[in-house]
Steps between C-alpha positions, in 0.01 A plus 500: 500500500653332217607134457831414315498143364796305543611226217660255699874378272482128415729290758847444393485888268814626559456892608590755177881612560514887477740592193832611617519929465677602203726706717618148650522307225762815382672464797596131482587558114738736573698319775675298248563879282793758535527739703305803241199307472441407858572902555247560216209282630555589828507885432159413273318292759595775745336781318208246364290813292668402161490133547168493627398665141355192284647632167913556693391149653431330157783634317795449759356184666507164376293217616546166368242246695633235299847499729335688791772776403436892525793698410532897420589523071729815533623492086113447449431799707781756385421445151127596504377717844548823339279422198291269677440629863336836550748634804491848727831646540565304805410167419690553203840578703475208741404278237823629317709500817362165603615342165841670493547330817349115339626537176763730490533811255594860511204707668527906539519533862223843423241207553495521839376865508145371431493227702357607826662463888361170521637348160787650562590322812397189333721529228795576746414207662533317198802655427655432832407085462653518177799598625520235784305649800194299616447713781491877385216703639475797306323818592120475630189355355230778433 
């Protein structure tokens, strides 16, 4: 049998507050945002693979402790993920589809060959918030 000892907190130690999730603190950001970037984060928090990747993390999220503020740097991000990120085929179309949608540009619509039933429903999703719906439900999760 082993014994854990216990390190009683000094009286009047206020208990350590959990960091809020990244995935929150995007979500409050983007309230005050239009209507591309909340379909953007949403459609990236939804599919979480590439944002759960430290180096797409680093280069498309900014967090400023300073002001508390986290915020998604989309010109940052365009300008350097295909020389700086090393993508599959997929993550490469959503990440293009998913800033056409943010920060919109021209994107050949050929992306979405590669990007898989379940990106591609995201993605739809996206596009169907972008366009004013809040309540699409598009095909089936796999």
């Amino acid at each position: 049998m082993q014994h854990r000892t216990t390190v009683p907190e000094p009286a009047g130690t206020p208990p350590l507050a959990e960091a809020p999730l990244l995935s929150d603190q995007l979500i409050e950001w983007v309230r005050g945002r239009d209507i591309g970037e909340q379909a953007a984060v949403a459609a990236l928090l939804e599919e979480g693979d590439v944002l759960a990747r430290g180096d797409v993390r680093d280069l498309l999220v900014v967090e400023n402790e300073a002001e508390a503020v986290v915020f998604c740097d989309w010109p940052r991000f365009e300008a350097q993920y295909r020389c700086s990120l090393v993508l599959d085929e997929g993550e490469d179309a959503f990440l293009t589809l998913i800033l056409a949608t943010a920060f919109p540009r021209l994107v050949p619509l050929w992306k979405v060959e590669v990007l898989g039933d379940r990106r591609l429903v995201i993605v739809l999703r996206a596009l169907a918030r972008l366009a004013g719906s809040h309540s699409v439900a598009v095909g089936c999760r796999s």
